[in-house]
C-alpha positions as CSV (number, residue, x, y, z in Angstrom):
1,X,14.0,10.7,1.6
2,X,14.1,8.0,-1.0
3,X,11.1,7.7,-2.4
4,X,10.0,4.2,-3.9
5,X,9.7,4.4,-7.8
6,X,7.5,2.6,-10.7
7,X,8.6,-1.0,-10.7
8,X,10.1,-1.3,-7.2
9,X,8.2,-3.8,-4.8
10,X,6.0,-2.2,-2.3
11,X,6.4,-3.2,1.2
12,X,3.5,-5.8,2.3
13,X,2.6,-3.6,5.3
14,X,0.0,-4.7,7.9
15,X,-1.9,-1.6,9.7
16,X,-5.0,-0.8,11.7
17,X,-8.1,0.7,10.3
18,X,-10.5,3.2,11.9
19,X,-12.3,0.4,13.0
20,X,-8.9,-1.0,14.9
21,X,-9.1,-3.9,12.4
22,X,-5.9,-5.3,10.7
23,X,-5.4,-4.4,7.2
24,X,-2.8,-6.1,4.9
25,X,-1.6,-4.9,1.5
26,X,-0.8,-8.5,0.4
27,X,-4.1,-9.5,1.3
28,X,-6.3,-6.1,-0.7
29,X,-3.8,-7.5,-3.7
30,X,-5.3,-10.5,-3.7
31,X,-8.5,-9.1,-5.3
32,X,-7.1,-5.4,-6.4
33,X,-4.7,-3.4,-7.3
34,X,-4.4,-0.6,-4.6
35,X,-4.2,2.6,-4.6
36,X,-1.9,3.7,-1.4
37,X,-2.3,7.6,-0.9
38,X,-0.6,9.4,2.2
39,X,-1.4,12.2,3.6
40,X,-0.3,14.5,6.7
41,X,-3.5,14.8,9.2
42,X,-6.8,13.6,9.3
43,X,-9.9,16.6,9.1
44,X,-7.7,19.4,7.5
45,X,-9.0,21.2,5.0
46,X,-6.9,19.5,2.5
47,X,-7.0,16.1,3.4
48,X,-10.7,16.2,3.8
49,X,-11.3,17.5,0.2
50,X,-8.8,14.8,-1.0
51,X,-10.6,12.2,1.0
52,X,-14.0,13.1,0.1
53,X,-13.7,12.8,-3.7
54,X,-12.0,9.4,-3.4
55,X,-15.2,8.8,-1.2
56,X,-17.3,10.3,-4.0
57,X,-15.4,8.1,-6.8
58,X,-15.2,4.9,-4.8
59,X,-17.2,3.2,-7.7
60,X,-15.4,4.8,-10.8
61,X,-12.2,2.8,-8.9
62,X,-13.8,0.0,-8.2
63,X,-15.0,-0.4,-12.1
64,X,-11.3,-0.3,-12.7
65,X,-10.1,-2.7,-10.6
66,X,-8.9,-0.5,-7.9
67,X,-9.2,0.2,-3.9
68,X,-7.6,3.2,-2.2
69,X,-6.2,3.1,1.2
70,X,-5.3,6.1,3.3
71,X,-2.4,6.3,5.2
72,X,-1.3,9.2,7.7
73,X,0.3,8.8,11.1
74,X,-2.8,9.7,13.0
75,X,-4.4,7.7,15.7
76,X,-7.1,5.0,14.8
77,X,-9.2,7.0,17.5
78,X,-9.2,9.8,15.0
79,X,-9.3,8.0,11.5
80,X,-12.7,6.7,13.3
81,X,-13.8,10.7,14.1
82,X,-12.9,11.8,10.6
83,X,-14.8,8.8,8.7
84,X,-18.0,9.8,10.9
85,X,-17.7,13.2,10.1
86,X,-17.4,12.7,6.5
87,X,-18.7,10.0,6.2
88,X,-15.8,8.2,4.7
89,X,-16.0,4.7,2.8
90,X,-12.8,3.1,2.6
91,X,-9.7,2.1,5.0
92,X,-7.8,4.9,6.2
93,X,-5.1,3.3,8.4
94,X,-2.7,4.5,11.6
95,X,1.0,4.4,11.0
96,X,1.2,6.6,14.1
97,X,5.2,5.5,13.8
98,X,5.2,6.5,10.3
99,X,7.6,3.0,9.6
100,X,5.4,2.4,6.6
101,X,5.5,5.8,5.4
102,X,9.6,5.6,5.9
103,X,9.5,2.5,3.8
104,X,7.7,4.0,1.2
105,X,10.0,7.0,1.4
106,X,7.4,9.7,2.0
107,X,8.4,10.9,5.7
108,X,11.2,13.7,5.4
109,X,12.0,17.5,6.2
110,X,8.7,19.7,5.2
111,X,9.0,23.2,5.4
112,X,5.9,25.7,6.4
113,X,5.7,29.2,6.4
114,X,9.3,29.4,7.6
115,X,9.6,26.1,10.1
116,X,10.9,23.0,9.2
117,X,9.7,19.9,10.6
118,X,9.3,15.6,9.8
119,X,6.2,15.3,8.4
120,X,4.6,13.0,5.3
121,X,4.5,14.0,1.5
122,X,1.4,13.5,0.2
123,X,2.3,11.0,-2.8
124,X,0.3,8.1,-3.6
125,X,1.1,5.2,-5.5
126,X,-0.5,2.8,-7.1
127,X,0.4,-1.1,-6.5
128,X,-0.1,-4.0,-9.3
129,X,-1.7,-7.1,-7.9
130,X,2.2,-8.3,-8.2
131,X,3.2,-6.1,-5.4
132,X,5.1,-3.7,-7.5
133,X,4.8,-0.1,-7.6
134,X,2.9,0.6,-11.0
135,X,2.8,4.4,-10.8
136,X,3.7,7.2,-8.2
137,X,1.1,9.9,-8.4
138,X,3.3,13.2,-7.6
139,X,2.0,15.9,-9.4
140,X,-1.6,16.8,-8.2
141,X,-3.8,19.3,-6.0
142,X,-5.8,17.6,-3.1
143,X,-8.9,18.6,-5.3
144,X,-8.0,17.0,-8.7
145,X,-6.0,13.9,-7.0
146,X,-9.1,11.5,-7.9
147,X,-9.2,13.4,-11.3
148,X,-5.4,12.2,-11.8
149,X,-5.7,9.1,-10.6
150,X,-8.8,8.3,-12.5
151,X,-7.4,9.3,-15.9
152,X,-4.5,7.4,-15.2
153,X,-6.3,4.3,-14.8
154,X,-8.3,4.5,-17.2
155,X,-5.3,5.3,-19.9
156,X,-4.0,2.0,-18.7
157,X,-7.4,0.3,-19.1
């Protein structure tokens, strides 16, 4: 796994939505800087706490200058199921090949409770209107991420 680091250029990735509409990095950059977080499976009990607080603190992102994408290698079918069940309020998009999360350099060798297995690494990073990788959020609990995330922004405000 080679994970992409602060000032590398993220790759301008197209995907589709819950809503099976394209999404473009280069084109959210346009007006944002972007907060890409991956993560392993839509409705588990971590991912859904993770997703719900950056449901909860879409506005505080918003206010500075930021919009977070979701990215996991589920199918749009259930990205639609688990932002109607949760009532989620931003893109969470399919990368059911996981390229994207290979160019990003979060798919690798997890281990749990004594199997190993490909899987993603829930990192997020956040992308400058420029493309570029700004900050790679590494360190957090699925409960605090928005905390992190937050406080980072604001610290560079």
């Amino acid at each position: 796994m080679n994970t992409l680091k602060v000032g590398d250029q993220a790759p301008l990735f197209s995907l589709q939505n819950q809503n099976d509409e394209t999404v473009e990095l280069a084109t959210l950059l346009k007006s944002h800087q972007v907060l890409v977080y991956f993560y392993p499976k839509a409705l588990t009990p971590g991912c859904t706490v993770q997703a719900e607080n950056l449901r909860d603190h879409k506005a505080e992102l918003t206010e500075l200058n930021t919009v977070a994408v979701g990215i996991s290698p589920d199918p749009v079918k259930k990205l639609k199921n688990f932002e109607n069940k949760k009532e989620l309020n931003f893109d969470l998009l399919s990368d059911e090949d996981h390229a994207v999360a290979d160019e990003f350099g979060v798919w690798g060798l997890k281990k749990f409770m004594g199997k190993e297995y490909d899987g993603i690494h829930r990192l997020s990073f956040l992308v400058g209107q420029d493309g570029s990788i700004k900050h790679v959020f590494n360190k957090f609990k699925t409960k605090d991420h928005h905390e992190v995330v937050i406080n980072h922004l604001k610290e560079q405000a």
